[in-house]
TORNUFI-488251 format. One line per field, with one value per residue: residue number from 1; x, y, z of N, C-alpha, C in turn; residue in three letters. Coordinates in nm, 2 decimals. Layout:
nr	(NUM/...)
n.u	(X/...)
n.v	(Y/...)
n.w	(Z/...)
ca.u	(X/...)
ca.v	(Y/...)
ca.w	(Z/...)
c.u	(X/...)
c.v	(Y/...)
c.w	(Z/...)
rest	(ALA/...)
# end
This chain:
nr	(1/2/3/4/5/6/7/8/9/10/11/12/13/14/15/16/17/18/19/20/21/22/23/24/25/26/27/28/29/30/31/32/33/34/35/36/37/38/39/40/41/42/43/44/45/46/47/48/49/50/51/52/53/54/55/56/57/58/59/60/61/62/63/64/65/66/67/68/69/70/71/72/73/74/75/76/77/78/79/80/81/82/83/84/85/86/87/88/89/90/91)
n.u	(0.32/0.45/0.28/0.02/0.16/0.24/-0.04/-0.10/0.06/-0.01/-0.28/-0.20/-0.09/-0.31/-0.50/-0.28/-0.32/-0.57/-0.51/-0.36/-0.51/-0.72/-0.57/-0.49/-0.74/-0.80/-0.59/-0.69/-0.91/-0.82/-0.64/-0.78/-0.97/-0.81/-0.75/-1.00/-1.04/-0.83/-0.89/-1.14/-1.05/-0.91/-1.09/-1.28/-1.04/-1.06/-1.28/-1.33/-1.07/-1.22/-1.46/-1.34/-1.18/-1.43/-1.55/-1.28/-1.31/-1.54/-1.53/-1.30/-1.47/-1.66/-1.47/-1.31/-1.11/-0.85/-0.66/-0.56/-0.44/-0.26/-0.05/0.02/0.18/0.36/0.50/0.60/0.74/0.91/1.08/1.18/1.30/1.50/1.61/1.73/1.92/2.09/2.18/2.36/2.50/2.70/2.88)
n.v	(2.33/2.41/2.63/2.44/2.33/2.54/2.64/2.47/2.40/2.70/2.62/2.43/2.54/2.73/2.51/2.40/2.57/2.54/2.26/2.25/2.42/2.21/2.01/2.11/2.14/1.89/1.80/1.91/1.81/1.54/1.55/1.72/1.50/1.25/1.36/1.37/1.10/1.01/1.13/0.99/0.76/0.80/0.87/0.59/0.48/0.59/0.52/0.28/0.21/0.33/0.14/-0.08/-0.01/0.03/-0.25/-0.40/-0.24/-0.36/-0.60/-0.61/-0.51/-0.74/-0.99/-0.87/-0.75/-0.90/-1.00/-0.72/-0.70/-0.89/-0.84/-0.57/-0.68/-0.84/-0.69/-0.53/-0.69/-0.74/-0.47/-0.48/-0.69/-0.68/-0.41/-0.48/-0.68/-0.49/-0.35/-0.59/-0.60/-0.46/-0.43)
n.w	(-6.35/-6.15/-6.05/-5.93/-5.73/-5.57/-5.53/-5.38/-5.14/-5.07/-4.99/-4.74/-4.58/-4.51/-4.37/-4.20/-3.93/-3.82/-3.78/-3.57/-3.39/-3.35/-3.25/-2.99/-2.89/-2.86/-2.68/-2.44/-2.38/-2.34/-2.14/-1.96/-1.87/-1.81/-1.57/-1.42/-1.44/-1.27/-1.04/-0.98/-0.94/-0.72/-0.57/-0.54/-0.43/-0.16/-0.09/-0.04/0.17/0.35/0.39/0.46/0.67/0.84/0.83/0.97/1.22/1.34/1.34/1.51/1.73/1.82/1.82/2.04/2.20/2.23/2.10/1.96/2.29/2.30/2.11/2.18/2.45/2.33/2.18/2.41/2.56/2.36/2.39/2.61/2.62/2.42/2.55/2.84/2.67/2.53/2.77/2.92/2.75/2.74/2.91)
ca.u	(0.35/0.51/0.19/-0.04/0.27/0.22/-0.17/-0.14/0.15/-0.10/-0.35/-0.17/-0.05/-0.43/-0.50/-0.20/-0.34/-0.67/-0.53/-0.33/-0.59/-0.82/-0.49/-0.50/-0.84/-0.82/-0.53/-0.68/-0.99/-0.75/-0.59/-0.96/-1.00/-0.72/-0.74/-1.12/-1.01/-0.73/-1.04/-1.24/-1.02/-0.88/-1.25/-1.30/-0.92/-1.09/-1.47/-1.26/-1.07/-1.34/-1.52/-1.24/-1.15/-1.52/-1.52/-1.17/-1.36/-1.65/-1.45/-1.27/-1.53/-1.67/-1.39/-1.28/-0.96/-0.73/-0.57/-0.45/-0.39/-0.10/0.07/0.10/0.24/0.45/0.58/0.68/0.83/1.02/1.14/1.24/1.41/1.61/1.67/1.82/2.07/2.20/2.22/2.42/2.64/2.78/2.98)
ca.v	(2.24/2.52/2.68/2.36/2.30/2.68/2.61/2.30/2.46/2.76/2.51/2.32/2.67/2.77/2.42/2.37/2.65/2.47/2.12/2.28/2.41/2.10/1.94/2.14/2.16/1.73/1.77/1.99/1.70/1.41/1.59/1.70/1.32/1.21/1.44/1.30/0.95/1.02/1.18/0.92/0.63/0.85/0.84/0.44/0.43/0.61/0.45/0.13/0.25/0.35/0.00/-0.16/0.04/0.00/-0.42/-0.43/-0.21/-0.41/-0.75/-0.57/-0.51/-0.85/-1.03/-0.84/-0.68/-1.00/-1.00/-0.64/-0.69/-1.00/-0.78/-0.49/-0.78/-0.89/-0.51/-0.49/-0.83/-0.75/-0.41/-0.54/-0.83/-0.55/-0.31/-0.60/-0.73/-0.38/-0.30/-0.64/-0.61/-0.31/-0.50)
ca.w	(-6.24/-5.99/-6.01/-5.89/-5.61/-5.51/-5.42/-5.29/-5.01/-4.98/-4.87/-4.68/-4.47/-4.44/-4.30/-4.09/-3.82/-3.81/-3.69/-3.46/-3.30/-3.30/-3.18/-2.86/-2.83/-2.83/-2.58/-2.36/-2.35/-2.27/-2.01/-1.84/-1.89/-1.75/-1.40/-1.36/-1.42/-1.16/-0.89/-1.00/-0.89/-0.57/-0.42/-0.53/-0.32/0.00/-0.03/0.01/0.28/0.50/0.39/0.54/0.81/0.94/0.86/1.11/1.36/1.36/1.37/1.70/1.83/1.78/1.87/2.17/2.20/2.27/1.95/2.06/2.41/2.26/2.00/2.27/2.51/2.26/2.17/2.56/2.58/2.29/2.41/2.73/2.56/2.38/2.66/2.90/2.65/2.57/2.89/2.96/2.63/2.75/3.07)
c.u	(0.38/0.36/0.08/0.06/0.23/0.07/-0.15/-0.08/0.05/-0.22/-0.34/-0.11/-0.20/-0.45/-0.43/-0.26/-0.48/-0.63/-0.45/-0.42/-0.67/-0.69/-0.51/-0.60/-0.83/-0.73/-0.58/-0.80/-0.94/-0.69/-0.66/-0.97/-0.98/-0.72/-0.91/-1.13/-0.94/-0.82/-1.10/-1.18/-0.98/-1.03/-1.28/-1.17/-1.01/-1.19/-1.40/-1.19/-1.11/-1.45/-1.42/-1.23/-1.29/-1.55/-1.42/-1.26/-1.46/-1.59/-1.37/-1.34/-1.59/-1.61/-1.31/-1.13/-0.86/-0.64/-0.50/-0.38/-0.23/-0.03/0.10/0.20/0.36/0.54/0.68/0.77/0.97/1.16/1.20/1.36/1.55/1.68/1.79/1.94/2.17/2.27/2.32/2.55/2.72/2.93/3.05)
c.v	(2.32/2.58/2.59/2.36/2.38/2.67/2.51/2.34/2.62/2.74/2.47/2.45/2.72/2.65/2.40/2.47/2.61/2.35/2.16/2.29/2.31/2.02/1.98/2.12/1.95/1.70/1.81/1.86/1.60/1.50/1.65/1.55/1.23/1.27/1.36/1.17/0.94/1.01/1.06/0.79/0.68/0.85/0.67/0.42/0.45/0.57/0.34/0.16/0.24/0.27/-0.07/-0.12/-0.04/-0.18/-0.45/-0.40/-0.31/-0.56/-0.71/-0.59/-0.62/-0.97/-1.00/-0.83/-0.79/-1.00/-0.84/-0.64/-0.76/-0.91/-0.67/-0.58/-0.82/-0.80/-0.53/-0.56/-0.80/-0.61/-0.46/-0.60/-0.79/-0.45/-0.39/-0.60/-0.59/-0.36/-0.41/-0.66/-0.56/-0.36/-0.60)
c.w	(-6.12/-5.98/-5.93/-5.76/-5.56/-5.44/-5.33/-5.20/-4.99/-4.93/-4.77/-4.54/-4.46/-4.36/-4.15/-3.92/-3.74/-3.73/-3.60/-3.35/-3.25/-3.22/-3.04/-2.78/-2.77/-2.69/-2.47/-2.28/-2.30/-2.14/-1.90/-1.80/-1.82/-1.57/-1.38/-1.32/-1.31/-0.99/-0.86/-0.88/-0.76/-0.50/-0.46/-0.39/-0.19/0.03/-0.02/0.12/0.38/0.49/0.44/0.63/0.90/0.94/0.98/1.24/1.38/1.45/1.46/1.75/1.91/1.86/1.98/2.12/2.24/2.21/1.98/2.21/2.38/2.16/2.15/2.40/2.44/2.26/2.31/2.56/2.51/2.37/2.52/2.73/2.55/2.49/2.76/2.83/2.57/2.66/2.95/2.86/2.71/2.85/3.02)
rest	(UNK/UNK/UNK/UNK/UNK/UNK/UNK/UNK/UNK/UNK/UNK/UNK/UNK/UNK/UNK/UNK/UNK/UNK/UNK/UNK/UNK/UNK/UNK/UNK/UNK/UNK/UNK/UNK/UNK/UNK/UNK/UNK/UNK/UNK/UNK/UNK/UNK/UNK/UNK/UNK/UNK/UNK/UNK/UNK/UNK/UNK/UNK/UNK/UNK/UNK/UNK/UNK/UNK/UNK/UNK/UNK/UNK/UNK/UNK/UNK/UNK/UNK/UNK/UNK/UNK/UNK/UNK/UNK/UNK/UNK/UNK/UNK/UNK/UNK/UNK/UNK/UNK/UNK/UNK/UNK/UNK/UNK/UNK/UNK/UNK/UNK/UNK/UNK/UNK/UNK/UNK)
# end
């Protein structure tokens, strides 16, 4: 019986160095994998981007600058708004 046990554990110590290695070699694959998948979806993020970006510009252009001229109008308004009642807290 000790003698069968004795192969079977010097099997199992030839083996063991073997799945190690396939183990790394499998990790080293998931984690190529994983960094391409990452790339992959980082250029889907910026080809959307710069399909959006150029839709807005287009629809500026399009639509004429009014829609910014009223937010910068607003901006001013507001800072103004702001600046004034500092300036009249203060007294």
């Amino acid at each position: 019986m000790n003698c069968q046990a004795y192969v079977y554990v010097c099997k199992l110590c030839i083996i063991l160095p073997l799945v190690e290695c396939k183990f790394s070699v499998i990790s080293l694959i998931v984690h190529f994998s994983y960094d391409v998948m990452q790339q992959m979806t980082l250029i889907q993020v910026q080809a959307s981007v710069k399909n959006n970006m150029r839709r807005l510009n287009r629809r500026m252009v399009q639509s004429g600058s009014s829609h910014i001229l009223h937010v910068v109008l607003f901006a001013l308004f507001c800072l103004f708004l702001v600046y004034f009642w500092s300036k009249f807290s203060r007294h």
